[in-house]
N, C-alpha and C positions, 0 to 999 in steps of 0.2 A: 403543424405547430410553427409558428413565424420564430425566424433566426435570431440569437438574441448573441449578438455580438461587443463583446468587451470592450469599453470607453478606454482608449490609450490615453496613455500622458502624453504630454507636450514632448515631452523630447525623447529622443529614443535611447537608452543603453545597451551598449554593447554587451556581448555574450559574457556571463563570467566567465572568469581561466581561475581553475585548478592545477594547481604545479607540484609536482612529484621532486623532490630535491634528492640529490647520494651524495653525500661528502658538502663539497661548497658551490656545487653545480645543479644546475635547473634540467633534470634527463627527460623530463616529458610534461607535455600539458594539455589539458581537456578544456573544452569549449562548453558553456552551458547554457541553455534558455533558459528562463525562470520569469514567476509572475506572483504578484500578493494581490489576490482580488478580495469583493463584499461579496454578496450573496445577491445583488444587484446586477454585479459586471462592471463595476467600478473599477480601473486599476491602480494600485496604491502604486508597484512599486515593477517594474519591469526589465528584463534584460534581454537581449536576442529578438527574436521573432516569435513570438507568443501566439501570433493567428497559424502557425504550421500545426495540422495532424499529427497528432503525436495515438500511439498505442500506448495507453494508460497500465496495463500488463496487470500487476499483483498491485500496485500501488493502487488503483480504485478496488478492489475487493471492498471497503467501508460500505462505499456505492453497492454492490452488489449485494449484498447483504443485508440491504434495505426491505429487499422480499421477502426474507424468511422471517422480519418481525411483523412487516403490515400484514402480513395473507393471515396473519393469526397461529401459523406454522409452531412458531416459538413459545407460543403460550401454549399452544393444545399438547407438546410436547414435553411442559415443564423447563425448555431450557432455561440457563442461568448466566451469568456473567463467561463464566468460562468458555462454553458454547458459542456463543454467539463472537467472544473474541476471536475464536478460534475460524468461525466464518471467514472475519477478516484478514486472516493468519497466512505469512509463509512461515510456517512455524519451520525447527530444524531437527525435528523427527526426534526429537529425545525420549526417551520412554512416558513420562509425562504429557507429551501429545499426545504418542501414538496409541497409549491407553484411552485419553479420553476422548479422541476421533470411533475407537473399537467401542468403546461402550455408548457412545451416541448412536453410533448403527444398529445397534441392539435396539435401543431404545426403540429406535423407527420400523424393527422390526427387519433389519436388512444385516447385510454384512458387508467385510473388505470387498469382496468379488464383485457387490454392484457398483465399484467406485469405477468410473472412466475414465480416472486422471492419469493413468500408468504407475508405473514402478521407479522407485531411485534411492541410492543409500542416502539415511541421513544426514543432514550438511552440517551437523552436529559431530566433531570428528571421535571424540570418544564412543558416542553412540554408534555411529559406524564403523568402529571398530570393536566392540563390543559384537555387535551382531555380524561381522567378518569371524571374529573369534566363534561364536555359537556354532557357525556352518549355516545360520538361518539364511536365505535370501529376502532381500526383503521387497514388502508387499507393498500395494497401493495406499496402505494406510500411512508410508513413513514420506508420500510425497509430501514435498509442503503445503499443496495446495487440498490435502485431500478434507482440510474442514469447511475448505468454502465446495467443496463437491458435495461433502456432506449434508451442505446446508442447504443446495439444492435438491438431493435426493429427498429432505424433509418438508421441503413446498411441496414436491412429487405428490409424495403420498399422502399428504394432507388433503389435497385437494382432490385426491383421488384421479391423477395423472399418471401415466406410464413412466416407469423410474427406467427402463430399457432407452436409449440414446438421447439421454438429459442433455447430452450437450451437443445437439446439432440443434445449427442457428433456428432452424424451425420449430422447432419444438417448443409446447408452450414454455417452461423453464424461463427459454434465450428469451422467447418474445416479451416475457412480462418483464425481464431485467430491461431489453432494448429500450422500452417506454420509460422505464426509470432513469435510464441514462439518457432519455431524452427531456425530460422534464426536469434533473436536473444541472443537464448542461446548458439547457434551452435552445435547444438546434433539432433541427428533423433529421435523423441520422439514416435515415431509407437508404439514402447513396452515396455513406460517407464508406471509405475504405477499411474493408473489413479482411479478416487472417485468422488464422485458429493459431491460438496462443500454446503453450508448450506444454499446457496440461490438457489440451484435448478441445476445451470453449471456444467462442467466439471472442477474435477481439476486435473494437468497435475505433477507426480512426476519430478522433477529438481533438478540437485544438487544445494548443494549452494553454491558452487564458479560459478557455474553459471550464478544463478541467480542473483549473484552480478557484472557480468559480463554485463547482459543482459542488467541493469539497467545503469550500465558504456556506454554503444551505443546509450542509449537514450540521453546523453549530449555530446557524439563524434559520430557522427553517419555517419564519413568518409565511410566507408565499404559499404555501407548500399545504396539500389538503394534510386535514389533521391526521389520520393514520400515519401518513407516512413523516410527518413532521415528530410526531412522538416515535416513530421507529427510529430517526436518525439521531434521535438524543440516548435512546436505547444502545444503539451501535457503540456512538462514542463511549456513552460509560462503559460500554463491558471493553470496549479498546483499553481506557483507563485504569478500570479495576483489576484488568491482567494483561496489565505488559508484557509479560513471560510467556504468556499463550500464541501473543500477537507474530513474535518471532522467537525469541529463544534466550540460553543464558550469554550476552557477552555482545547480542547483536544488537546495533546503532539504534532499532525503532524501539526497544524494550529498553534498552540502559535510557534515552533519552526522556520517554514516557516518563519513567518513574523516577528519574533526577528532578525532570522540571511539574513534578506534583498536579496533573491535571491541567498543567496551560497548553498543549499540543500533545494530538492525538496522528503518529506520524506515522507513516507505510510506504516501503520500499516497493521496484515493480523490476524487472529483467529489463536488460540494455539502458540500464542507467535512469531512472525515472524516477523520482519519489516526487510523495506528497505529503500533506498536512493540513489537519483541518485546529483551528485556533481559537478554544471555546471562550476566553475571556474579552479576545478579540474582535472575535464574528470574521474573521478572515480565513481561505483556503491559499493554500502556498501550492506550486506544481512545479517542480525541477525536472528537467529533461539534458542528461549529458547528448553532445550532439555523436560522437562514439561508441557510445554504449556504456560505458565506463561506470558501473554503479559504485566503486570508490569516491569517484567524483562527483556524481550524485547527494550522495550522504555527506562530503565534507560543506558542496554548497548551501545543502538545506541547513548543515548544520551553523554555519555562514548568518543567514539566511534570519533565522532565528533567535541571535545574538544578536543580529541588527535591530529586530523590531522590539527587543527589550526584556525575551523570555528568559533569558539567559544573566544568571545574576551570577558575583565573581563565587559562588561557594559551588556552585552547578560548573562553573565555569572549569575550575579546579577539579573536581569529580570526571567533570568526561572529558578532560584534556586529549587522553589518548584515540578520544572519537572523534570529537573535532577537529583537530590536526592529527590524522593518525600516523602512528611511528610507521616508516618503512625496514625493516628486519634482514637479514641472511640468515642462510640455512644454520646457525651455528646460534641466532639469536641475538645477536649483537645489532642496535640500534643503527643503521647508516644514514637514515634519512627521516623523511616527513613528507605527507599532505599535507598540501594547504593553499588556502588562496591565493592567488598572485596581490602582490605587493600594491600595484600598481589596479587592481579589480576596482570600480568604484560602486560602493554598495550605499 
């Protein structure tokens, strides 16, 4: 597959800085790449170094989840909006997921026990306390990752593949995603830098004008053979029709979803990563803190998004608290703020 590398702007922008404020002092600041591509490799809008490898983590799941609609998986199983958001999901283990992760396993005919994502309380804090109080331990189903595990254990068995080590790189599962994430990053990924991600998968180095790219083809998806071009409009709406699926009650990718009404389909990733795909736009958005910092992350996207005009002053008002979000003490009392540096030029 020949390299298909993102047309830079004329000038270069420096990294955003995200700044952490306590009282009337500035206590720390995050560095961030960031990119607004087409579905071409156009780039509208750039900061940092956009051609570094970046580990795309949870934030492409959209991406991945492109399989379980093209192979037919998703049909022959009845799923529904739900399902398939939840593919794309770190959700935050609320009863609400982890029911309807348990009952899609049924469906497929499998259980918690074949998931290889491991185990972690829910990052949902009443819910994990909740099941602290039951004495329950909890299982593989309360990971957040365990709907996009799901969703491959359901290509599995559709195609009548081994559901036992779904997620070593060789296994058809990884191979038939690799190719997806090669067609639509546009790059041959055979020798790009790979790591097994925190739920057990592969994860695949990508730049990230890429990646911001990749994510662009998921709401123009002209190029793109028709299976997989009507899968990734699949994707996004069930992104859309259940934000709450996608991550949870209170978290930045589901309050912003359903604030801003279908113009951006957004997804967080570990060590600071999000993305966005921008269906009125045709554009993919890809943020990378250079720390890891997924606070920082989420205020640049949300940055990010206000710049390019999705963001109107009654949304604006509504997720104040996400956009700049409050810094707190143990006691609850306001001391500070997120937010972009004054001087950031967007």
């Amino acid at each position: 597959m020949p390299s298909h590398h993102p047309t830079p702007q004329p000038t270069f922008q420096p990294p955003l800085l995200i700044e952490v404020t306590r009282g009337n002092l500035v206590e720390s600041r995050h560095r961030c790449a960031a990119a607004v591509l087409d579905p071409e490799g156009k780039v509208l809008r750039q900061w940092g170094d956009i051609e570094q490898p970046i580990y795309g983590r949870s934030a492409i799941k959209p991406l991945l989840a492109l399989g379980l609609v093209e192979t037919g998986a998703a049909a022959a199983f009845g799923l529904g909006d739900v399902e398939i958001a939840l593919a794309c999901a770190s959700h935050s283990g609320e009863p609400r997921h982890v029911a309807a992760v348990q009952a899609w396993l049924a469906r497929i005919g499998l259980g918690v026990g074949d998931l290889e994502c491991g185990a972690h309380l829910p990052y949902h804090e009443p819910s994990a306390r909740a099941l602290v109080r039951s004495g329950r331990e909890p299982d593989a189903a309360c990971n957040n990752c365990s709907g996009k595990h799901t969703g491959f254990l359901t290509t599995a068995v559709h195609l009548g593949e081994p559901t036992k080590g779904y997620i070593r790189y060789e296994h058809p599962v990884q191979q038939r995603l690799l190719g997806i994430l090669e067609q639509m990053a546009g790059l041959d990924l055979s020798a790009a830098p790979r790591g097994i991600d925190g739920c057990g998968i592969p994860t695949i180095g990508i730049p990230l004008g890429n990646t911001a790219m990749a994510m662009a083809r998921l709401v123009e998806p002209g190029e793109l053979p028709p299976a997989r071009g009507l899968a990734a409009k699949r994707v996004i709406a069930a992104m859309l029709a259940e934000p709450e699926m996608v991550g949870g009650s209170g978290e930045f990718c589901s309050e912003v979803m359903r604030a801003l009404g279908g113009k951006a389909a957004v997804k967080p990733g570990a060590e600071g990563v999000y993305a966005a795909a921008l269906p009125g736009l045709g554009l993919g958005v890809c943020v990378k803190a250079e720390d890891g910092a997924g606070r920082a992350a989420a205020t640049a996207m949300g940055r990010i998004l206000d710049e390019l005009g999705l963001v109107g002053p009654s949304e604006r008002r509504r997720l104040a608290d996400l956009l700049t979000p409050p810094v707190s003490n143990r006691a609850g009392l306001q001391v500070g703020r997120i937010r972009p540096a004054g001087d950031t030029a967007f």
